[in-house]
N, C-alpha and C positions, 0 to 999 in steps of 0.2 A: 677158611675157618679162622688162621690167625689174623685176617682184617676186620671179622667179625666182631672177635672177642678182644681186641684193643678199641676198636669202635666204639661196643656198646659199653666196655668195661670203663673205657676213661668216661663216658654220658653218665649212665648210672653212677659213677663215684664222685664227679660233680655236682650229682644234685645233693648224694650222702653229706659232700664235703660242706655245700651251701648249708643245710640244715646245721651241721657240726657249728659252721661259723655264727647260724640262729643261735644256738643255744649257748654259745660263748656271749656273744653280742649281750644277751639278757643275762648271764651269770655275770658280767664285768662291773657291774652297777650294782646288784642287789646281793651277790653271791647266794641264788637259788635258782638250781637248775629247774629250769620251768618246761613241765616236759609236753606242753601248746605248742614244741619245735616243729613238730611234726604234722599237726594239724593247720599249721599255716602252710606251710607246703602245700598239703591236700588242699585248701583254700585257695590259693594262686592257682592251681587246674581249675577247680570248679568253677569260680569266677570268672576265669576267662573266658575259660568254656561259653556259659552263661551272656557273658557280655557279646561276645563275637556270633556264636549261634543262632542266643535263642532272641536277643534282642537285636541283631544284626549291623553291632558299633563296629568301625574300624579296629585293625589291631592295635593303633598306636593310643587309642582312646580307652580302649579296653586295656590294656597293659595302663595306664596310668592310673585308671577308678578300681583295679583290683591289686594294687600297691598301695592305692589309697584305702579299701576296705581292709586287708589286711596289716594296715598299720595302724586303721582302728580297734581292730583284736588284738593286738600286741600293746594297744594302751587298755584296756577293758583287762587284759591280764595283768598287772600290773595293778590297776584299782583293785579289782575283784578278791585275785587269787596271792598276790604276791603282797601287796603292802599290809593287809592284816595279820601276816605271818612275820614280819620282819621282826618283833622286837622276840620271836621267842625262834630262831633258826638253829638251835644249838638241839630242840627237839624235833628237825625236819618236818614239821608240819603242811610245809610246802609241797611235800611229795602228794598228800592227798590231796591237796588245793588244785594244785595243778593239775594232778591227773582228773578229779571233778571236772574243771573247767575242758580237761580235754574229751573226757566221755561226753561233755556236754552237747559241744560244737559237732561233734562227730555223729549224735542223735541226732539233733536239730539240721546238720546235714543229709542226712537221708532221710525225711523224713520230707522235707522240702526238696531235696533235688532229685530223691530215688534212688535206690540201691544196686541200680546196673553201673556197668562204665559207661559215658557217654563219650563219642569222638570230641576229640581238639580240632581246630581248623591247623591249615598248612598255612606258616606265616610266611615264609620265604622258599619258590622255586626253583633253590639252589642247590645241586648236588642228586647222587642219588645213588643206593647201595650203601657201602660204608659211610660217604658222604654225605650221606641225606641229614635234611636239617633236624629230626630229633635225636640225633647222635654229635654234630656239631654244636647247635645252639649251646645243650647245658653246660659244654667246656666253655666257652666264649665270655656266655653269663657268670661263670665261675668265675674265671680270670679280671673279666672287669668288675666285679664285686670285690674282688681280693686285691685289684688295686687300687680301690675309690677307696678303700677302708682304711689301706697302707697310706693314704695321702689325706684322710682326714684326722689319722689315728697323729702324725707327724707334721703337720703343715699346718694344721688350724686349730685356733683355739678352742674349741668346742672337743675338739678331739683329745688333746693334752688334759684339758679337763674330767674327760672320760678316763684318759688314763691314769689322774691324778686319785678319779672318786674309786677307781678298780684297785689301785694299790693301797689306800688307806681311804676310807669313806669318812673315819673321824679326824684325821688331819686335812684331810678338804673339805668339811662343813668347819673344821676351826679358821681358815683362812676366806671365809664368804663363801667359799661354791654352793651353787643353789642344790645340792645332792637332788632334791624329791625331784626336783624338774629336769635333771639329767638323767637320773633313773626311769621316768619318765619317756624322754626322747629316745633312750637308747632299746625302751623297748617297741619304741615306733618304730626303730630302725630296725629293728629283730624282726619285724611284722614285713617290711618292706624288704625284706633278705627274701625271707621266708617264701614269698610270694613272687619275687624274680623265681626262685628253685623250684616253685608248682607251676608258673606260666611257662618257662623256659623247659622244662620235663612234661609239657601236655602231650605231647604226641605221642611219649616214651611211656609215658605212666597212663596216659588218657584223665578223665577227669572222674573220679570215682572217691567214694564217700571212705573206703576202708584204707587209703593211700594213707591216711593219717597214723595210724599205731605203726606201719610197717616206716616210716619214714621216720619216727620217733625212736623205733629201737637199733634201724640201719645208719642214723643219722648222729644218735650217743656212740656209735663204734668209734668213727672219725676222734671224736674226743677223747676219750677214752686211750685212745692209742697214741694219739698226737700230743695229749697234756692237756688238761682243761684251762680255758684260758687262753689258749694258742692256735691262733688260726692259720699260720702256716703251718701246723704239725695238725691241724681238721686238714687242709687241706691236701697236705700228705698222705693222710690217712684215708683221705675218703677216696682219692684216687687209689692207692693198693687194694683198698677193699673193693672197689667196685670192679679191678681186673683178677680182684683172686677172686673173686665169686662167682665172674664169666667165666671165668677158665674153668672152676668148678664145673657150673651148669653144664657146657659142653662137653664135658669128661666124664662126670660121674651122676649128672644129673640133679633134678631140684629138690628133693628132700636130703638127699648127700649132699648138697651146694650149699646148703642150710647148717646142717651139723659142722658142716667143714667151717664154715664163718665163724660158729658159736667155738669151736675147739680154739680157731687162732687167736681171738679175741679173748679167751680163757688164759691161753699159752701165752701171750703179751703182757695180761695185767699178773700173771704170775710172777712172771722177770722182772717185770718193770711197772711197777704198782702205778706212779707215776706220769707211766705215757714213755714213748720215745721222746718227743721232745721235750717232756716236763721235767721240775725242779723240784727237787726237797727244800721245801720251805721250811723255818725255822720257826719251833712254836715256844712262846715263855711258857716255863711250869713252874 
């Protein structure tokens, strides 16, 4: 039992933590949480699904065209949803834009692909039991996401930029950065997070049209607790939660595994409005 629920608790809180770091990745640039985190995820199952199943493409060919479709979603949000809202953020308008665009995708997904779960295919016949690969994969995928990030976020300019337009967007459009076009990329690269976290959790999650809300609100935990903004404290987070939630399930079961989530996540932003690892930023008044 306890190989079980470290197993699936560290799978399941890497995909939460992947999403966390979606929704970071597009709040760095625009500062509006765009709550499409979630529905990209469901996106990378479906499509893979899709790509590998029912069209019968290799995995490495399908894993490329559905990072590439979902980093076209992640710039369609961005045009759509996100940049008509930007000059007036101070009345959240975003929350409704967003959430539209994500009712949207989530119709238009069932609707064309069906409202059962469909299987994922097995991409690697390695391991089995606690080992098996949809409990390995999503930590792996997490890890090398959280390092590619750490070494674009610090190593290359594109990345410095990024974090130039996150810390003051009007002092980086005063010195040239191209903002629209970084805000832009950076929600391709939320698209292509998003969609590593739904291909890498197909076999966990399968490929199912309703992944999207439940990934959206399991996937703001991470954040929420770890600081908005900070993807080692998503990724902190997303792992505690994905092992307090097994350990729930096994003990008390799935609707108590549920309230148990909603209480600790209550009992965290109580203490720590903030996030564990977030900061009290200073505001002029």
């Amino acid at each position: 039992m306890l190989a079980s629920i470290i197993s699936s608790g560290l799978a399941v809180g890497a995909v939460y933590a992947l999403i966390g770091i979606t929704y970071n990745t597009m709040y760095s640039t625009s500062r509006v949480m765009s709550f499409t985190a979630g529905q990209l995820g469901m996106l990378g199952g479906v499509f893979g699904s899709l790509f590998m199943l029912r069209l019968g493409l290799p995995g490495p060919v399908a894993f490329v065209l559905t990072l590439a479709v979902c980093a076209l979603v992640g710039v369609i949000t961005e045009f759509v949803a996100v940049r008509p809202v930007l000059k007036s953020l101070d009345q959240h308008l975003y929350v409704l834009s967003t959430l539209a665009l994500a009712l949207m995708i989530q119709q238009v997904t069932a609707i064309k692909w069906g409202t059962e779960p469909q299987p994922f295919p097995k991409l690697l016949a390695w391991g089995s039991g606690p080992l098996d690969q949809r409990f390995w994969l999503p930590v792996v995928a997490c890890v090398v996401v959280v390092l590619a990030l750490e070494y674009l976020y610090r190593r290359t300019l594109v990345g410095l930029a990024f974090l130039a337009v996150a810390e003051n967007n009007f002092a980086a459009r005063s010195i040239g950065l191209p903002e629209r076009r970084l805000r832009v990329i950076s929600y391709a690269l939320a698209g292509v997070i998003g969609g590593v976290a739904g291909f890498a959790s197909g076999q966990l999650l399968l490929a199912f049209f309703a992944n999207g809300p439940l990934l959206n609100f399991y996937g703001f935990v991470p954040v929420a607790l770890g600081g908005l903004g900070n993807n080692r404290g998503a990724l902190v987070g997303g792992l505690a939660l994905g092992l307090f939630q097994q350990t729930a399930n096994f003990t008390v079961g799935g609707v108590f595994a549920s309230i148990a989530v909603f209480v600790l996540f209550i009992v965290v932003l109580m203490l720590v409005p903030q996030g564990i690892f977030g900061s009290n930023t200073a505001r002029r008044v």
